[in-house]
N, CA, C and O atoms as a CHARMM CRD file, in Angstrom:
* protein
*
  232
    1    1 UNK  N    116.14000  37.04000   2.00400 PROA 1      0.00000
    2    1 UNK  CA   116.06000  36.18800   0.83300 PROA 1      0.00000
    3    1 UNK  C    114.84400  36.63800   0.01200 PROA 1      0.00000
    4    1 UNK  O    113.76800  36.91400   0.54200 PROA 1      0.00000
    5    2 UNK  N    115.02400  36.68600  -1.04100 PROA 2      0.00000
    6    2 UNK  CA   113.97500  37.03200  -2.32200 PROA 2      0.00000
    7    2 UNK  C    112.95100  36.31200  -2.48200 PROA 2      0.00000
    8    2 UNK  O    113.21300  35.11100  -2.54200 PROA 2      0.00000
    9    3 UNK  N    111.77500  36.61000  -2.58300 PROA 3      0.00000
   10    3 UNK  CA   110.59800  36.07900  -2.66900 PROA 3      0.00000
   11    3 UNK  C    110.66200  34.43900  -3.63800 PROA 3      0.00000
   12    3 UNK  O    110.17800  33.33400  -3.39100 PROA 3      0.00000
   13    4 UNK  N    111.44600  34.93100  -4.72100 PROA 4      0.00000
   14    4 UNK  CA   111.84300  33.69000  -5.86300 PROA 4      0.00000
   15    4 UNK  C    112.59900  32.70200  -5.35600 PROA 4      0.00000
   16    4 UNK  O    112.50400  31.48000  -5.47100 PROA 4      0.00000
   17    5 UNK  N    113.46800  33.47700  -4.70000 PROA 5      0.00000
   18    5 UNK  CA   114.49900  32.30900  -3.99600 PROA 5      0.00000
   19    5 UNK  C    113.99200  31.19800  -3.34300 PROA 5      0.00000
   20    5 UNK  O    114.27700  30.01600  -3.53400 PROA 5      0.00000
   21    6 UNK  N    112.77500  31.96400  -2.11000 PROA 6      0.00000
   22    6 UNK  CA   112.16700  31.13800  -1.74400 PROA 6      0.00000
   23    6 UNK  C    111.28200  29.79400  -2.11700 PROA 6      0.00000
   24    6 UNK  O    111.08800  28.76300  -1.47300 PROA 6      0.00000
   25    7 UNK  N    110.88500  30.16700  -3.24500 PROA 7      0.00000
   26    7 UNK  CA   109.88300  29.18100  -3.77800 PROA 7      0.00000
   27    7 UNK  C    111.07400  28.65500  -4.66600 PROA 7      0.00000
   28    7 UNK  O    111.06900  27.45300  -4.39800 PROA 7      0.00000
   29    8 UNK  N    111.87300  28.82100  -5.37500 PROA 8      0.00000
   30    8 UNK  CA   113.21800  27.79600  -5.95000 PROA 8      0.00000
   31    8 UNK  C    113.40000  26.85100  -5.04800 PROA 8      0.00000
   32    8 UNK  O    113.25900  25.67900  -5.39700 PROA 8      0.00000
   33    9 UNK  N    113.79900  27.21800  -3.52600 PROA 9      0.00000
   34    9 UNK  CA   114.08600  26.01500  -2.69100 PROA 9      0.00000
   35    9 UNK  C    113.24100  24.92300  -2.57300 PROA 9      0.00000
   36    9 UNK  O    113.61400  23.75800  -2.43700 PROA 9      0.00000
   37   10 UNK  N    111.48300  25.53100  -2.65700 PROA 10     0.00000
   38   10 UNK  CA   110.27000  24.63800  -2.10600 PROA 10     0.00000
   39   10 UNK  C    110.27000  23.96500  -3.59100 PROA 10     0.00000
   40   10 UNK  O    110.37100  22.73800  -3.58900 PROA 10     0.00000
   41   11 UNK  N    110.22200  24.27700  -4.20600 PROA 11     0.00000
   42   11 UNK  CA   110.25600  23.56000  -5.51500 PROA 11     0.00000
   43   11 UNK  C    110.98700  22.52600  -6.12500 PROA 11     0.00000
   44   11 UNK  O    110.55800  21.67100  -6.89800 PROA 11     0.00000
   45   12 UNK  N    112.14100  22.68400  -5.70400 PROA 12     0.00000
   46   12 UNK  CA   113.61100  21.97800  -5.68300 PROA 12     0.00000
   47   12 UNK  C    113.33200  20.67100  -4.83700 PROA 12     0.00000
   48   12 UNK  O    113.62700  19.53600  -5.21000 PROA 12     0.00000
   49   13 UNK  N    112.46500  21.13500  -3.14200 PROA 13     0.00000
   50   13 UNK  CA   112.45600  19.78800  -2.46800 PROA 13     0.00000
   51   13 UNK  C    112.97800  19.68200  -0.88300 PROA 13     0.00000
   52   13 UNK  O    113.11400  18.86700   0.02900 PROA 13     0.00000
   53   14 UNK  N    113.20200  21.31000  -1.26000 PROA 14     0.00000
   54   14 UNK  CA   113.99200  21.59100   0.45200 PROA 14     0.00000
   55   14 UNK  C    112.91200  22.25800   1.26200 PROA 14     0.00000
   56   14 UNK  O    113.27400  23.27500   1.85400 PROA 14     0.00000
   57   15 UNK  N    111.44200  21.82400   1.43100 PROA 15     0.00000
   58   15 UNK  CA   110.52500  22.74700   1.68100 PROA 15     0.00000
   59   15 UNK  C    110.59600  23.16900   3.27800 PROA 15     0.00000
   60   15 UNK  O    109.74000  23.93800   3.71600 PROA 15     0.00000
   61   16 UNK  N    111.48300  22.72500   4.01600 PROA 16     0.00000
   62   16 UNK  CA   111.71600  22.93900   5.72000 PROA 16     0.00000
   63   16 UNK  C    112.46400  23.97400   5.52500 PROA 16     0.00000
   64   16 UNK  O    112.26800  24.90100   6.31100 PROA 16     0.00000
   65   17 UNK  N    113.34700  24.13600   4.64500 PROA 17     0.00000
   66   17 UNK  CA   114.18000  25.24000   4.15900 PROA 17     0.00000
   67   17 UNK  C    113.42600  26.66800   3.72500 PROA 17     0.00000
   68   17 UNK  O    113.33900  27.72800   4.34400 PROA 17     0.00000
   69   18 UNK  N    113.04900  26.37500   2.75400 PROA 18     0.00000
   70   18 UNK  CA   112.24200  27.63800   2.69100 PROA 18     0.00000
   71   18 UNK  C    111.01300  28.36400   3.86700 PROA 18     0.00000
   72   18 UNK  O    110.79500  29.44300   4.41900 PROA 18     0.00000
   73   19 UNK  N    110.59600  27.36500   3.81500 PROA 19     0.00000
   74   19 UNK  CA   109.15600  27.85000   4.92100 PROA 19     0.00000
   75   19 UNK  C    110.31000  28.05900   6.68500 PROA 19     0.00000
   76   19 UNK  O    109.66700  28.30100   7.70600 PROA 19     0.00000
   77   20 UNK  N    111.60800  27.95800   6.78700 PROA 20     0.00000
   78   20 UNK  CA   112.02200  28.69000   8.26700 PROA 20     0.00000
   79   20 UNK  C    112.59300  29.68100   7.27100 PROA 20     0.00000
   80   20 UNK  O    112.41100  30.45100   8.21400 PROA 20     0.00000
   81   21 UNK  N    113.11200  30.44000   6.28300 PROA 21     0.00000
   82   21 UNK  CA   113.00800  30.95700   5.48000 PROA 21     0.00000
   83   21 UNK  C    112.25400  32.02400   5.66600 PROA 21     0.00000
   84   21 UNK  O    112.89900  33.03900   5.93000 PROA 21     0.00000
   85   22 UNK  N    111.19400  32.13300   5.62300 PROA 22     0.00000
   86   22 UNK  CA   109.70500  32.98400   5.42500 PROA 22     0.00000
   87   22 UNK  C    108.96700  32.91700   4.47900 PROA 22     0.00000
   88   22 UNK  O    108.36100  33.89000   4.02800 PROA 22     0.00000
   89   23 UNK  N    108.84900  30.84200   3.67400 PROA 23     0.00000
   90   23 UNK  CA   107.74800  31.20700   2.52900 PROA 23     0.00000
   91   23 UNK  C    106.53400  31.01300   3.19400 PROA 23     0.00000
   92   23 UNK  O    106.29800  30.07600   3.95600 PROA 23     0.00000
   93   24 UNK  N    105.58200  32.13700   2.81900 PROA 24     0.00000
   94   24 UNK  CA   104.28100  31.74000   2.96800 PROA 24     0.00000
   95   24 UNK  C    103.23000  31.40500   2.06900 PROA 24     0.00000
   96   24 UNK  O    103.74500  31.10500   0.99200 PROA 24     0.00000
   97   25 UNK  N    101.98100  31.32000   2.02200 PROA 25     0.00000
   98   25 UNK  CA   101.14800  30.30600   1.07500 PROA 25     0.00000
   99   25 UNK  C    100.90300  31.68500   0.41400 PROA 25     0.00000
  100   25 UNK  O    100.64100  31.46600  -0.76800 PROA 25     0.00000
  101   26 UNK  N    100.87800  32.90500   0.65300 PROA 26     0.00000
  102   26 UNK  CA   100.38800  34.14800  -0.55400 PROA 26     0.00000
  103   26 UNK  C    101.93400  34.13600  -1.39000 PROA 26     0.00000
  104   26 UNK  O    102.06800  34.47300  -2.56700 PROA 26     0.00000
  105   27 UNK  N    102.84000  33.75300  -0.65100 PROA 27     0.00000
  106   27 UNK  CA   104.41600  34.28900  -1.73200 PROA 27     0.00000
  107   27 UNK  C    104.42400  33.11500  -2.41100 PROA 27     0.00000
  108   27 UNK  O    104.67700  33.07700  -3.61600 PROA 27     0.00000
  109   28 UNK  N    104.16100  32.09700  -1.72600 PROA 28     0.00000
  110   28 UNK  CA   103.95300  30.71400  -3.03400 PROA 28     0.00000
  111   28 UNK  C    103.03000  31.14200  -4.85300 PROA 28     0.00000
  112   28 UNK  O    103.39900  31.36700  -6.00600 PROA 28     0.00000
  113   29 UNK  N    101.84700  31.05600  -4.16700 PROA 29     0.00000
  114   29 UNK  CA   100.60800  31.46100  -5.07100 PROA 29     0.00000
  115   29 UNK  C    101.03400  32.17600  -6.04400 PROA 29     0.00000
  116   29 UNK  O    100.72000  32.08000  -7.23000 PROA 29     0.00000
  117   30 UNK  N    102.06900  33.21900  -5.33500 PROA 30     0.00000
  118   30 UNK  CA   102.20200  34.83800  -6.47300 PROA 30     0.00000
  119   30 UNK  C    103.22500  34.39900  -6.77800 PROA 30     0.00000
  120   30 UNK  O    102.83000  34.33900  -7.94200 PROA 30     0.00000
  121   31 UNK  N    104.39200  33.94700  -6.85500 PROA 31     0.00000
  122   31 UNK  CA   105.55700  33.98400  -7.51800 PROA 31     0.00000
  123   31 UNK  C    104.87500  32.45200  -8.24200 PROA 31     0.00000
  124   31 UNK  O    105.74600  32.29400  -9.09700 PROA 31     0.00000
  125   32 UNK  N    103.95200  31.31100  -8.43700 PROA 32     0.00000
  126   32 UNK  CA   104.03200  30.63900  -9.36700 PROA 32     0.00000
  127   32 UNK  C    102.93300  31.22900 -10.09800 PROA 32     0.00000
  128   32 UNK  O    102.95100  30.97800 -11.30300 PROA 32     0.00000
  129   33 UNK  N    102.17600  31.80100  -9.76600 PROA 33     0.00000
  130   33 UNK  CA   101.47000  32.75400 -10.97500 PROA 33     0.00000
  131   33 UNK  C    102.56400  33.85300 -11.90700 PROA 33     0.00000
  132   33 UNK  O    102.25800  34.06500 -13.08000 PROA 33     0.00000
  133   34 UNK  N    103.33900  34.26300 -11.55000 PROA 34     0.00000
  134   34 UNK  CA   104.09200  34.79900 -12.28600 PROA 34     0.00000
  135   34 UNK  C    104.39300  33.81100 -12.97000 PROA 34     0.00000
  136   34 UNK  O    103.80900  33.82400 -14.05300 PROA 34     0.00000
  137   35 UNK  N    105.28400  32.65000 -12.76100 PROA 35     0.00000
  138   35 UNK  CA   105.61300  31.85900 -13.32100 PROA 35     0.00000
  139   35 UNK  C    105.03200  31.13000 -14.63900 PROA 35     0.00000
  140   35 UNK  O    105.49800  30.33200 -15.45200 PROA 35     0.00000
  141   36 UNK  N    103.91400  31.71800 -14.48100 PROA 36     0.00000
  142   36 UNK  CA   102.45800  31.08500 -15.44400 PROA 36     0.00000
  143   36 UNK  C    102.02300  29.39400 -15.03900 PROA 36     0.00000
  144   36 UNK  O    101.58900  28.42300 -15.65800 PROA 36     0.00000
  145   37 UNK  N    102.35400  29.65500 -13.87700 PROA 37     0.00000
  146   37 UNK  CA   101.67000  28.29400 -13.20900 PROA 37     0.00000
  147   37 UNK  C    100.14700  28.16700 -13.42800 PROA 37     0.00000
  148   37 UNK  O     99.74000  29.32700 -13.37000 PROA 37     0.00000
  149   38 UNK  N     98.87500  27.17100 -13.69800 PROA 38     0.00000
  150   38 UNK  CA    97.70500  27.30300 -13.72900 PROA 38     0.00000
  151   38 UNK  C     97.43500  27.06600 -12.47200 PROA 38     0.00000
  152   38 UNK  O     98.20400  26.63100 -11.61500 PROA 38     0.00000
  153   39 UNK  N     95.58400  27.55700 -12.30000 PROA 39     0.00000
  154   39 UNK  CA    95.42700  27.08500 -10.98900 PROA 39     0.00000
  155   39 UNK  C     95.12000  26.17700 -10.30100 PROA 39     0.00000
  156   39 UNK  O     94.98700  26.26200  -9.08000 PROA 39     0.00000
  157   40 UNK  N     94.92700  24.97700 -11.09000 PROA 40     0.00000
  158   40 UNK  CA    95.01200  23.60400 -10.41900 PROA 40     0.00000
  159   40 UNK  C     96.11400  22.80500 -10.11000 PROA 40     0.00000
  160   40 UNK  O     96.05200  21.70800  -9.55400 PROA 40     0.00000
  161   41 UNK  N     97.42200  23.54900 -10.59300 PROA 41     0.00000
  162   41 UNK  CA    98.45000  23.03600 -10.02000 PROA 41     0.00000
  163   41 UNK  C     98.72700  23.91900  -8.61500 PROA 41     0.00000
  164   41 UNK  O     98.74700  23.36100  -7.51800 PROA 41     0.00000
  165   42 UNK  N     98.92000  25.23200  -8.76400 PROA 42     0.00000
  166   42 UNK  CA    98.70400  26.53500  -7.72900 PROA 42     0.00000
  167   42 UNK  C     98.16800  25.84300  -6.61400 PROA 42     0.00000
  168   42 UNK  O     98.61100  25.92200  -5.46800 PROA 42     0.00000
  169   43 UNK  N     97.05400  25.06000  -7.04000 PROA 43     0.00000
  170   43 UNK  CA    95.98500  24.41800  -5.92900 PROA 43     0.00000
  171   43 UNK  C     96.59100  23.70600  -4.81100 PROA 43     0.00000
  172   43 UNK  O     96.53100  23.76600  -3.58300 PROA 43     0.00000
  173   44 UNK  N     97.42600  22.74600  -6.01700 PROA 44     0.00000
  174   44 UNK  CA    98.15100  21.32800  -5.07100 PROA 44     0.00000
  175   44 UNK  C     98.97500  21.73100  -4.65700 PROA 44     0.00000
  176   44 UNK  O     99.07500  21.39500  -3.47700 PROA 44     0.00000
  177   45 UNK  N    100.04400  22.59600  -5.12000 PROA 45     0.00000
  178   45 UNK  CA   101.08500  23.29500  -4.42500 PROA 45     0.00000
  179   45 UNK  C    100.86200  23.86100  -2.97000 PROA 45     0.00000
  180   45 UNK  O    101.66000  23.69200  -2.04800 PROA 45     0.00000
  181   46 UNK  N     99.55200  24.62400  -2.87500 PROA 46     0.00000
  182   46 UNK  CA    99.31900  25.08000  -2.15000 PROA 46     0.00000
  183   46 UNK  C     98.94900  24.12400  -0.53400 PROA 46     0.00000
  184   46 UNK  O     99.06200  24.33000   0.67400 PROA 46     0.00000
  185   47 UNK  N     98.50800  23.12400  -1.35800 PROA 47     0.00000
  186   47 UNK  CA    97.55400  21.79900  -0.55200 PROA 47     0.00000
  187   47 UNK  C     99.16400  21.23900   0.36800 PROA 47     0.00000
  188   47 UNK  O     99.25100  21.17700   1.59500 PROA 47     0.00000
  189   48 UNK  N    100.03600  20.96900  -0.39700 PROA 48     0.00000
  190   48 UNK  CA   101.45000  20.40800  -0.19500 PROA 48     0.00000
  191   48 UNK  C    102.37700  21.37400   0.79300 PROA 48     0.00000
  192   48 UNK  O    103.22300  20.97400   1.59200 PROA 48     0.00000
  193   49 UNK  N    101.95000  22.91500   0.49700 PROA 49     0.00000
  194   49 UNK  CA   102.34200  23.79400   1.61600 PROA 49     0.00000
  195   49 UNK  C    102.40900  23.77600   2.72800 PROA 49     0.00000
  196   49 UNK  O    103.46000  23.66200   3.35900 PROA 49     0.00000
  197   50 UNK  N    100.97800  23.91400   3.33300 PROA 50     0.00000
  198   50 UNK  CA    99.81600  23.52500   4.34400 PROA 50     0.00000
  199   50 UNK  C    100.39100  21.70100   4.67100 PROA 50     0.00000
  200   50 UNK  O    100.86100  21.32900   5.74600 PROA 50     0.00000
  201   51 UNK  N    100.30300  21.31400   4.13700 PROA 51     0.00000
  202   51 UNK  CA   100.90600  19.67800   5.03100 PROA 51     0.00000
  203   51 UNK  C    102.61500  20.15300   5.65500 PROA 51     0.00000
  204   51 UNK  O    103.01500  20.15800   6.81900 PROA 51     0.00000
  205   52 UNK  N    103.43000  20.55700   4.25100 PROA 52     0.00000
  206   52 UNK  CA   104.36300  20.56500   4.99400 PROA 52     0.00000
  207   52 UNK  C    104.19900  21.42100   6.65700 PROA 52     0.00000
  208   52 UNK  O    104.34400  21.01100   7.80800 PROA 52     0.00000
  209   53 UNK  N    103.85100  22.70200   6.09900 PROA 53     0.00000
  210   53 UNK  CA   103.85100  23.51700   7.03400 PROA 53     0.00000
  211   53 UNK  C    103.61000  22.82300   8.57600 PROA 53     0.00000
  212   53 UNK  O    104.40600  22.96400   9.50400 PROA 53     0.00000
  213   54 UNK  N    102.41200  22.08900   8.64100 PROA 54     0.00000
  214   54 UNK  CA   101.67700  21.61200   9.72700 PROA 54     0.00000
  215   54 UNK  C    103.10500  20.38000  10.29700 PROA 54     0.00000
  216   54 UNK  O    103.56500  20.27200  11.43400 PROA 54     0.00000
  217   55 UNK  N    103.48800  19.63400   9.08100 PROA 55     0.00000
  218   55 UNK  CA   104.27800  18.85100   9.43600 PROA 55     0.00000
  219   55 UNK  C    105.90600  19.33100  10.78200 PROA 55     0.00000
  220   55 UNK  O    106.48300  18.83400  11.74900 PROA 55     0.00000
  221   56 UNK  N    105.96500  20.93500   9.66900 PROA 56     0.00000
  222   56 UNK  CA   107.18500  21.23500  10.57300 PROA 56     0.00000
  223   56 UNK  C    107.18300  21.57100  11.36300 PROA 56     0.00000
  224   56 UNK  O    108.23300  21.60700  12.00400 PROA 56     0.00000
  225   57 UNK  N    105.57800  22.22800  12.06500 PROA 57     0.00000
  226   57 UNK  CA   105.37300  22.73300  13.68600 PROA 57     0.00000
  227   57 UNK  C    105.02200  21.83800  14.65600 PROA 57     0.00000
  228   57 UNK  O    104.47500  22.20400  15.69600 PROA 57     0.00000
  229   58 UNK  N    105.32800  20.51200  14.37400 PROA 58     0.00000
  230   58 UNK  CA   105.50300  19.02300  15.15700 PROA 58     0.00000
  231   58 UNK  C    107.11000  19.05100  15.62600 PROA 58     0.00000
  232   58 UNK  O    107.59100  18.09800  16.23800 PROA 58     0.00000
C-alpha cells in the first residue's frame, strides 16, 4: 500500500487500519507536509499517532 493511501485511511478515521498497514509517525509527517499541512497541526497529528499507536499494542 502507498505511502498516501496510508495516511487517507488515518485521516478518514480508520487509524487501526492504517498503522497494521505500516503507517509510521515519519510517513505521517511527510505525506502531510506534502500536503501543505502546517506544523502545529503535523504536531497534533502526530501526538494522536503515538496514542493511537500505544492504544493498539494493548
Amino acid at each position: 500500500m502507498e505511502d498516501r493511501e496510508l495516511v487517507m485511511f488515518w485521516l478518514a478515521g480508520d487509524h487501526k487500519l492504517a498503522i497494521r498497514k505500516g503507517l509510521t509517525s515519519a510517513i505521517l509527517a511527510s505525506q502531510l507536509r506534502k500536503k501543505g499541512y502546517k506544523d502545529k497541526l503535523i504536531e497534533d497529528f502526530l501526538d494522536d499517532f503515538a496514542r493511537d499507536l500505544k492504544n493498539d499494542q494493548k
